[in-house]
C-alpha positions in Angstrom: 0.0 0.0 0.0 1.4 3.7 -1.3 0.4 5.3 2.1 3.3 2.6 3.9 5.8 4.7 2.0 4.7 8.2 2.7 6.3 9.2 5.8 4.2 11.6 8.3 5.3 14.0 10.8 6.1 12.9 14.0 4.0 16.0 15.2 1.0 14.6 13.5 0.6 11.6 16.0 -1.1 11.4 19.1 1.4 10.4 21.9 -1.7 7.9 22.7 -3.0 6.1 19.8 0.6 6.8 17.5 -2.4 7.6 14.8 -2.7 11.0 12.8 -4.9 12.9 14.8 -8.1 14.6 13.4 -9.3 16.9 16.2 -6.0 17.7 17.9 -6.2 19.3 20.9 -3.5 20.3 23.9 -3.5 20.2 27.7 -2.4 22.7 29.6 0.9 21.0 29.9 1.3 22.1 26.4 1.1 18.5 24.8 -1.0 17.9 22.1 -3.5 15.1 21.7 -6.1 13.8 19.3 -9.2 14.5 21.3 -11.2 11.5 21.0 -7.7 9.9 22.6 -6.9 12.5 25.4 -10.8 12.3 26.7 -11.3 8.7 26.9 -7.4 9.0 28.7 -8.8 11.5 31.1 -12.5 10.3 31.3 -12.8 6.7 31.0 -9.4 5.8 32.3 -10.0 7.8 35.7 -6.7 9.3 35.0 -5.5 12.5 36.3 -1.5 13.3 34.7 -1.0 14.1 31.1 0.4 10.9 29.8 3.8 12.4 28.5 4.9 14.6 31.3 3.0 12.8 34.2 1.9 16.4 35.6 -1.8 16.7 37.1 -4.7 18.1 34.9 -7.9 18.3 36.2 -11.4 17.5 34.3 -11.8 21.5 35.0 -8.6 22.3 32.8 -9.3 23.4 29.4 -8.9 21.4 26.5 -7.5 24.3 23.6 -8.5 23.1 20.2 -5.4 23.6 18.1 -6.9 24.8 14.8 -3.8 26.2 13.4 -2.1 21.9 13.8 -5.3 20.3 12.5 -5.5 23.0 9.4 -2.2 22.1 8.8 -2.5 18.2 9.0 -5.8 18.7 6.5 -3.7 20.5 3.9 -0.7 17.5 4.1 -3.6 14.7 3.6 -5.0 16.8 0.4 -1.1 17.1 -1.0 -0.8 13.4 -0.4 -4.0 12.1 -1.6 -2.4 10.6 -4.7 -0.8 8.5 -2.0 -4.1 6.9 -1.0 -4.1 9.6 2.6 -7.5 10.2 3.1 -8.3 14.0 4.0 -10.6 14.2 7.1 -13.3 16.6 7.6 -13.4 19.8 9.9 -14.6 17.7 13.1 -17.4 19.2 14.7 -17.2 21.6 17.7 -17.8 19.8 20.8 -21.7 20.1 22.9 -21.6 22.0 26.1 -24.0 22.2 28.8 -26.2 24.6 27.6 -26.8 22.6 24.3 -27.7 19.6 26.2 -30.0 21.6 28.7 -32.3 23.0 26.3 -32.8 19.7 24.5 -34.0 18.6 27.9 -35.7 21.7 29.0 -37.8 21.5 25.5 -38.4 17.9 26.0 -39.6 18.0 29.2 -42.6 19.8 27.6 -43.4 16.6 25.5 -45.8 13.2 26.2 -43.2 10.4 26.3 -44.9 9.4 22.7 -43.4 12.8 21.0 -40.3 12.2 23.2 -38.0 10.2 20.3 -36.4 13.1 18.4 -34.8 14.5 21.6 -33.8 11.1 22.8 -32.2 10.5 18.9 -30.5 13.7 20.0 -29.3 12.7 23.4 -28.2 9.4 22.0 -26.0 11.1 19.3 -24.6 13.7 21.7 -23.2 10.9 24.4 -21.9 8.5 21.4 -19.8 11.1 20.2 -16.9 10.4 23.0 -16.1 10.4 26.9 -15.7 13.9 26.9 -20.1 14.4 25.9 -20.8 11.3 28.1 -19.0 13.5 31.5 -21.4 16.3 30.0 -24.6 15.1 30.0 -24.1 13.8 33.4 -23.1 17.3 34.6 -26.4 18.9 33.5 -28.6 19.2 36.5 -31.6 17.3 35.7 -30.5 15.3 32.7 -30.3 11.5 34.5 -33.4 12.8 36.1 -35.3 13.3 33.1 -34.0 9.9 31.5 -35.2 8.2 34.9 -38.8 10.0 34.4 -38.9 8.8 30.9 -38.3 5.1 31.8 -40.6 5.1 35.1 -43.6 6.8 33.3 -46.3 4.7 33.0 -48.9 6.2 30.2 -49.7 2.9 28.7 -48.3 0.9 26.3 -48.1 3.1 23.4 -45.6 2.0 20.6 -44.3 5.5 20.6 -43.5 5.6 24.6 -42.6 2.1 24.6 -39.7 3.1 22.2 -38.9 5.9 23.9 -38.5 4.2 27.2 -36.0 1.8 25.4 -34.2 5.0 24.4 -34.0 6.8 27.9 -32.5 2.6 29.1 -30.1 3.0 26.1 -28.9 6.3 27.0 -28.2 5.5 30.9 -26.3 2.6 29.9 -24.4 4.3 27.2 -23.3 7.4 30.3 -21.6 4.7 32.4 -22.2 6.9 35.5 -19.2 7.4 38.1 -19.8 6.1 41.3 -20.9 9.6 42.6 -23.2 9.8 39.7 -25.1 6.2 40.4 -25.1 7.5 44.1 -27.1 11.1 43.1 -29.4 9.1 40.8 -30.4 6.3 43.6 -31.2 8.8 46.3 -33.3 10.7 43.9 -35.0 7.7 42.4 -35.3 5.8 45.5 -38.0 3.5 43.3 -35.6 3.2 40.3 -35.2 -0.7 40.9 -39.0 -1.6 40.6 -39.6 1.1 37.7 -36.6 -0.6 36.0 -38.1 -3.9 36.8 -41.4 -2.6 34.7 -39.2 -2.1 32.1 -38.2 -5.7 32.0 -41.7 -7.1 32.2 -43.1 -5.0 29.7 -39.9 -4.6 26.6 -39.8 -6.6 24.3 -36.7 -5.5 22.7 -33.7 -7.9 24.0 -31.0 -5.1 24.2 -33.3 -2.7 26.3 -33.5 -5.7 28.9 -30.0 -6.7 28.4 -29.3 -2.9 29.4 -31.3 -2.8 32.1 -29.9 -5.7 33.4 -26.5 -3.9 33.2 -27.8 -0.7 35.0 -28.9 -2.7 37.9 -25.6 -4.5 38.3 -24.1 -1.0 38.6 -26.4 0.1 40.7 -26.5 -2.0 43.2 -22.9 -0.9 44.4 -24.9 2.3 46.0 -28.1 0.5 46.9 -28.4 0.3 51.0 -29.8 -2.9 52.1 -33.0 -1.5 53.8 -33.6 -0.9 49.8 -33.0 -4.3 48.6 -35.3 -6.0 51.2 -38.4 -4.3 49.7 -37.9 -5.4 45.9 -41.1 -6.1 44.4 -41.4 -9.8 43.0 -41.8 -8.6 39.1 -38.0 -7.4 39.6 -37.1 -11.3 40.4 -39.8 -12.4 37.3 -38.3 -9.9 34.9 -34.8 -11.1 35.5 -35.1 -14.9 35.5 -37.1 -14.4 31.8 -33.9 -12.7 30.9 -32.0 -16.1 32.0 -34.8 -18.1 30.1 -34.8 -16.1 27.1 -30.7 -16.8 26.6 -30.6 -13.1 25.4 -26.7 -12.8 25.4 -24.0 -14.4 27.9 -23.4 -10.9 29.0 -26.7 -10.9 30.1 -26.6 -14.0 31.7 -23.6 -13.2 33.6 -25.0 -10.0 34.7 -28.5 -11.8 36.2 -26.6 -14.6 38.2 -24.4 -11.6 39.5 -27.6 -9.7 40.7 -29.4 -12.4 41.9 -26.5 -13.4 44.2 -25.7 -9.6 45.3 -29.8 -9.3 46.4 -30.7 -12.8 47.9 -29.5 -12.8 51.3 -32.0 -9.5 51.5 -35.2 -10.2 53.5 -37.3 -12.2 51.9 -35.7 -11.9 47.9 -34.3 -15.4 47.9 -38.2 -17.0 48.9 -39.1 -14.2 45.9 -36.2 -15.7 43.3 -37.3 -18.9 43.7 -41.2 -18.1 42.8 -40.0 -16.8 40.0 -38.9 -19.7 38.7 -35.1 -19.4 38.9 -34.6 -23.1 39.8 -35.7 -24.9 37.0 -34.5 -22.0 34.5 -31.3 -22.9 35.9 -31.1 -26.5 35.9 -32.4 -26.2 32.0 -29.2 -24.0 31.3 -27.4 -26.1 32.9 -28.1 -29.3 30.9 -27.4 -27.4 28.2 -23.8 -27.5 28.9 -22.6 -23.6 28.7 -19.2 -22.0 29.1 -17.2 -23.2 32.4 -17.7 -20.0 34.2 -21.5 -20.0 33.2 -21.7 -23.0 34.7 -19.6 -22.1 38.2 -22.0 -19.2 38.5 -24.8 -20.9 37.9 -24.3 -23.7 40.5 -23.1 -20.8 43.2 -27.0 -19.6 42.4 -28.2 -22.7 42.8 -26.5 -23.3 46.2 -27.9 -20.0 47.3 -31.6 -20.7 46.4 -31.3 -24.1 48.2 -30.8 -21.9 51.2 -34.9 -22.3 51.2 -37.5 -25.4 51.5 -38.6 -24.2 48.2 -35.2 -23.9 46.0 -34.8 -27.6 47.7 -38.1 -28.9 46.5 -37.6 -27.6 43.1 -34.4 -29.2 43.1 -36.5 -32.4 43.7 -39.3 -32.1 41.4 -37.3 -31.2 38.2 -36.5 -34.4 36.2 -33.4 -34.2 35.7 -32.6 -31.8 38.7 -30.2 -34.3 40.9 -28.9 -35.5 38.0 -27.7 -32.2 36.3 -26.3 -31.1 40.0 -23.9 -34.5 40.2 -23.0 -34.1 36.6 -21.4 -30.9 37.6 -18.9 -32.6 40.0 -15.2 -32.8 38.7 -16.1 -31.7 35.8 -16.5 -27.8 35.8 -14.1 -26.5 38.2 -13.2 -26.9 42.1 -15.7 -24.4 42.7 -18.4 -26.0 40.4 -18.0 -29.7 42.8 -18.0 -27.7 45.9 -21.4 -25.8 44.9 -22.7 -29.5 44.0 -21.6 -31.0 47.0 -23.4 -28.2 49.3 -26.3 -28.7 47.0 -26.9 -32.6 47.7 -25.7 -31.7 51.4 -28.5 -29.3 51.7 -31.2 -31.8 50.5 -29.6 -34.6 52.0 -29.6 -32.7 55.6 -33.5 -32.8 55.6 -35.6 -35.6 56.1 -35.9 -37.0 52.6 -38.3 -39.7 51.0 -36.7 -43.3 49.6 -37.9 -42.5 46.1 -34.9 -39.4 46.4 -32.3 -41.4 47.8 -33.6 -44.2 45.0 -33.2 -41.6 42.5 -29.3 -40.3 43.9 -28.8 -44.1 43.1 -30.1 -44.5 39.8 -28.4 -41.5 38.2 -25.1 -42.0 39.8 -25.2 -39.4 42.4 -24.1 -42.2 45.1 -21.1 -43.3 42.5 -20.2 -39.9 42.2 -19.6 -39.1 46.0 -17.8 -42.1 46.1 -15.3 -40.9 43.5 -14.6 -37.8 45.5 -13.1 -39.7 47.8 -10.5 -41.0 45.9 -9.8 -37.1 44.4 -8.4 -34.1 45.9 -11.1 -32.0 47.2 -11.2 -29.4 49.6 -11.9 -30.6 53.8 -15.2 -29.2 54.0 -16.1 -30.8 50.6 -14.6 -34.4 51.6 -16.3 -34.1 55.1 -19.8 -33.6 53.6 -19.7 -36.4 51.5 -18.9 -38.9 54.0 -21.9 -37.4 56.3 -23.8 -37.7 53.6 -22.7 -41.6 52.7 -23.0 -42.4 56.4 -26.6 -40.7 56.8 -28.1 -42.6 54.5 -25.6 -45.9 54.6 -28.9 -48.4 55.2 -30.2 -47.2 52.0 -27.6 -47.3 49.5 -24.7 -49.8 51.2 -26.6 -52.6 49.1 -27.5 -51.0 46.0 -26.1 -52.8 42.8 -26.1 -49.2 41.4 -23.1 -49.4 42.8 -19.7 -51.3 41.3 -17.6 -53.5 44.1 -14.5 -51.2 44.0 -16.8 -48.4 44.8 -19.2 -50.5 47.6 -15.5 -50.9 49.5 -14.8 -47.3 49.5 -18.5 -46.5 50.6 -18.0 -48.9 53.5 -14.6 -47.8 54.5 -15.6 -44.0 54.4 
């Protein structure tokens, strides 16, 4: 390629990316950097030092646009166009606050179904780099009016619906600081359950996968007095984001919420209602990724904290079965979260057709094989109380092989 052989001033690079820069810009250290470059340095990175000279800049500083360098890179692309360089336009100058606050101000005078051109707007605006995303969220009342747009509850118009998934994009899109997720909480002290609507009523898979997102996030500022009083269509919306498979970010993201809000009052009683049990052993049979599958059974474990998670356990068909398959076969972690499983079932008086069932699909064998592995002390001493609780059951089965019947009996 011609443009290999064209060699460019070292004062066209960013220090950061080593491209030519389009929108250069300097610090007030007096380095130069493309902007798109410098703010997600400053902004995204959580970095406070000019990356040449390692001197402090603050988000207050000013970034100078250097006109007279950029003008002067745009002329060198146009003389070596013949050489396949590609002239870039005059970027655009970048929004400030008073932009953003009268596309708010004039939106705020709108129904949610007239809402969509602002939000097109908005949605532009914050794509267009760290530096717009910082600036939206330093407008007094701009998370608030994305918050309004998503709890407002005229109906189901096609026209609001869309705009709610807008108003989710956005949010997501702003990746709040932790200061920023803390404003928006104790503003929107209902946030959870409007955001839970949201779930029950989209149908669009990447508004729920966002919301999904926001709530992980949010739940770093969320006091526990909060999390106790989570309304039940919060657990439903989430564990039809688990059934619906929507992405494995998604997934990821549920297990993580479900697990950060269960030990709440009464949330893992509420989890379980939902469903979450037999959505998980049906994932679970379907053999997913190995950390899937770890974080999966930690759920699992954690809903078999209740009668109910222990019952569903139970009644699914191929619930025991799916939990022993796990065992030595995931990770350390995986056979642990089995183990505790079985343990928690096994710990409770239990009916022979159970114990007959642990027998018939090789539970039984499998705690006998973890004697002869290397497994953790808390792991190897619930499998032995587990083999000796029930040793007039199972000593006799023909389920299980000599070599194995020894081992049970010497355990």
């Amino acid at each position: 390629m011609e443009l290999a052989l064209v060699q460019i001033p070292s004062y066209f690079l960013c220090p950061i990316s080593l491209q030519i820069m389009r929108d250069p810009v300097t610090l007030p250290t007096g380095i130069t950097y493309d902007r798109d470059s410098i703010e997600r340095w400053l902004y995204s990175g959580h970095h406070n030092t000019c990356p040449v000279t390692n001197q402090p800049v603050l988000e207050s500083d000013l970034i100078t646009p250097n006109h007279t360098l950029r003008r002067l890179i745009q002329s060198w692309c146009s003389s070596n166009a013949s050489h396949g360089v590609e002239r870039f336009p005059t970027p655009r100058p970048p929004v400030d606050k008073y932009q953003i606050a009268t596309i708010i101000d004039e939106a705020r005078r709108l129904p949610n179904s007239q809402l969509l051109p602002s939000l097109f707007k908005l949605k532009k605006i914050v794509s267009d780099g760290e530096r717009n995303k910082r600036c939206v969220e330093g407008v007094p009342g701009a998370i608030d009016f994305l918050v309004s747009v998503i709890s407002n509850e005229q109906g189901n118009e096609e026209a609001a619906i869309s705009a709610c998934d807008e108003a989710v994009n956005i949010l997501y899109s702003l990746q709040l600081s932790q200061g920023g997720l803390l404003d928006l909480f104790e503003r929107n002290e209902d946030l959870l359950n409007s955001l839970a609507a949201v779930l029950r009523l989209s149908v669009n898979y990447q508004t729920r996968a966002y919301v999904v997102l926001i709530v992980k996030t949010l739940l770093r500022v969320v006091p526990s007095t909060q999390l106790m009083s989570i309304r039940q269509e919060f657990f439903e919306g989430m564990v039809k984001v688990l059934k619906d498979r929507i992405s494995y970010q998604a997934t990821k993201a549920v297990l993580q919420v479900l697990y950060g809000v269960c030990p709440w009052g009464r949330n893992m009683v509420k989890t379980v209602q939902a469903g979450a049990v037999p959505v998980l052993l049906n994932l679970l049979l379907d053999e997913p990724e190995k950390r899937a599958s770890e974080m999966m059974m930690v759920v699992l474990d954690v809903l078999c904290g209740c009668a109910d998670g222990r019952e569903e356990v139970i009644r699914h068909a191929a619930g025991l079965a799916v939990v022993s398959k796990k065992m030595m076969r995931v990770s350390p972690v995986a056979t642990e979260k089995a183990v505790m499983i079985l343990y928690s079932i096994l710990s409770y008086p239990t009916t022979s057709a159970v114990l007959e069932e642990m027998l018939q699909v090789g539970v039984v064998n499998k705690l006998c094989m973890l004697l002869q592995v290397e497994c953790g002390n808390s792991t190897r001493k619930m499998v032995k109380e587990m083999l000796r609780m029930h040793l007039s059951a199972w000593r006799r089965s023909s389920c299980l092989t000599p070599q194995l019947k020894a081992l049970y009996l010497s355990s």
